[in-house]
C-alpha positions as CSV (number, residue, x, y, z in Angstrom):
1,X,-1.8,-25.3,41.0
2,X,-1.6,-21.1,40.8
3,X,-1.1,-19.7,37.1
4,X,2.4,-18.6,38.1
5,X,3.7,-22.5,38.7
6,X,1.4,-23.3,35.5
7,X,2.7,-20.9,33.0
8,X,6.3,-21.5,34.6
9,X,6.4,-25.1,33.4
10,X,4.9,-24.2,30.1
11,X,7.8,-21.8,29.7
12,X,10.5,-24.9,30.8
13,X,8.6,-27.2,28.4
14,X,8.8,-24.7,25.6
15,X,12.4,-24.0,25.8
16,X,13.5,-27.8,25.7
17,X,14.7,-28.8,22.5
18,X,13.2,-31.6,20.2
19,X,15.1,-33.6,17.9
20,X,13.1,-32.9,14.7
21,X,16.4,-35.1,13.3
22,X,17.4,-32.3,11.3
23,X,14.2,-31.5,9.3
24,X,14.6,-27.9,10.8
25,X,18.3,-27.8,8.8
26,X,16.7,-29.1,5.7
27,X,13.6,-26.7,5.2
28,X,15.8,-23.7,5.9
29,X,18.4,-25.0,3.1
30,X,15.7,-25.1,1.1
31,X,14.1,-21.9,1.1
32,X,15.2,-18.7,-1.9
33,X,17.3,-16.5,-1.1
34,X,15.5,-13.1,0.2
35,X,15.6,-10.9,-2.2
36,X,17.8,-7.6,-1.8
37,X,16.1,-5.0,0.1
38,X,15.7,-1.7,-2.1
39,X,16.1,2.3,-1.0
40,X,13.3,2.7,1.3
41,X,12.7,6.1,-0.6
42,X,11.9,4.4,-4.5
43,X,8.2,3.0,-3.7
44,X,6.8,6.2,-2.4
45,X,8.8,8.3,-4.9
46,X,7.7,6.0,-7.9
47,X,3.9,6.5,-6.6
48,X,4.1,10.3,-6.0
49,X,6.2,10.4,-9.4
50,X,3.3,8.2,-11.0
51,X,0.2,10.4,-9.7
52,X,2.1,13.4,-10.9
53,X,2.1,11.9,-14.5
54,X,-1.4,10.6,-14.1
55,X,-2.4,14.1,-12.8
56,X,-1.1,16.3,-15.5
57,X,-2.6,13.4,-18.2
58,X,-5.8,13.8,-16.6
59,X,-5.7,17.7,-17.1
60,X,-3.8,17.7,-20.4
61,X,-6.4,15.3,-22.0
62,X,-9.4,17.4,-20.2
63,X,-11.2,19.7,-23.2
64,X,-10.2,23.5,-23.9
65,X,-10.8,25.9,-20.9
66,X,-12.1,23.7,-18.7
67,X,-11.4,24.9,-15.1
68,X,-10.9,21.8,-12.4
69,X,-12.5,24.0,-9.4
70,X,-15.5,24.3,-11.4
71,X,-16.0,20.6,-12.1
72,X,-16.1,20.5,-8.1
73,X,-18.7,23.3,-7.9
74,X,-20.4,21.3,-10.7
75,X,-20.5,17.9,-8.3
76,X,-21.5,19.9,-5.4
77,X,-24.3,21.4,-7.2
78,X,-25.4,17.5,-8.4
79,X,-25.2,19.3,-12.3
80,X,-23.8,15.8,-13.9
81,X,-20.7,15.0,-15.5
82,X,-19.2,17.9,-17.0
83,X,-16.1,18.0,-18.7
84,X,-14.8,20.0,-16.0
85,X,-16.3,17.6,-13.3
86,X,-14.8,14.5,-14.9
87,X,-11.4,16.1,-15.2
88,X,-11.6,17.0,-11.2
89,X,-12.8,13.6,-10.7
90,X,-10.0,11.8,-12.9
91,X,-7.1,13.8,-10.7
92,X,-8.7,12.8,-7.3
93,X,-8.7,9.5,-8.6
94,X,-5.2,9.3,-9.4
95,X,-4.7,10.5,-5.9
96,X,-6.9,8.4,-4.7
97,X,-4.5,5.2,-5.5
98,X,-1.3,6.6,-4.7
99,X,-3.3,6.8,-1.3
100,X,-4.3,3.3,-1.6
101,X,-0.7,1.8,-2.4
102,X,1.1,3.5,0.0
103,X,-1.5,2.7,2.8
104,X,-1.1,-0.9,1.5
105,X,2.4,-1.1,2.1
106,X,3.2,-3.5,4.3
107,X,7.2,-2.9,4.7
C-alpha cells in the first residue's frame, strides 16, 4: 500500500461522523460565554501610557541635578551605583516591561 492510498483512507475515516450521543452538544452548552473582545489599540496604549508614568516617576523621584546620560557613562565606566546610574537604570527598566508585556501578548 503507497502513502497516497494510506493517507487517503485516513482522510475518509477522519471525516465519518461518530455518534458521541450528544456529549459534543452538551460540553459546548456548557462552556462561558467568551468574553467581549476589547479595541485592539487599549493594551498597547495602557502599556506605553504606563511606562510613561513609570518613566517620569523614575526621573522625578531621582535626586537634584542628576543627569540620566551620565548614570550611563557611570555604568560603562563600572563606577557603581550612582544616583544618576540608578535613575538611568530605573527608566530602562520600566521600558524593559512594557517590552516584556507586549512581546507576551498572545492576541
Amino acid at each position: 500500500m503507497n502513502d497516497d492510498k494510506l493517507e487517503r483512507l485516513l482522510r475518509d475515516a477522519a471525516r465519518q461522523a461518530i455518534d458521541d450521543e450528544g456529549f459534543t452538544a452538551r460540553v459546548m452548552a456548557a462552556l462561558p460565554v467568551p468574553a467581549p473582545r476589547l479595541h485592539p489599540w487599549l493594551k498597547p496604549a495602557l502599556v506605553l501610557g504606563s511606562v510613561a508614568l513609570g518613566s517620569v516617576l523614575a526621573a522625578l523621584f531621582a535626586p537634584a541635578g542628576v543627569n540620566v546620560m551620565q548614570g550611563f557613562v557611570d555604568l560603562a565606566q563600572m563606577r557603581g551605583l550612582t544616583p544618576p546610574a540608578i535613575t538611568g537604570l530605573a527608566m530602562s527598566a520600566a521600558l524593559l516591561v512594557s517590552a516584556i508585556v507586549l512581546a507576551a501578548d498572545t492576541d
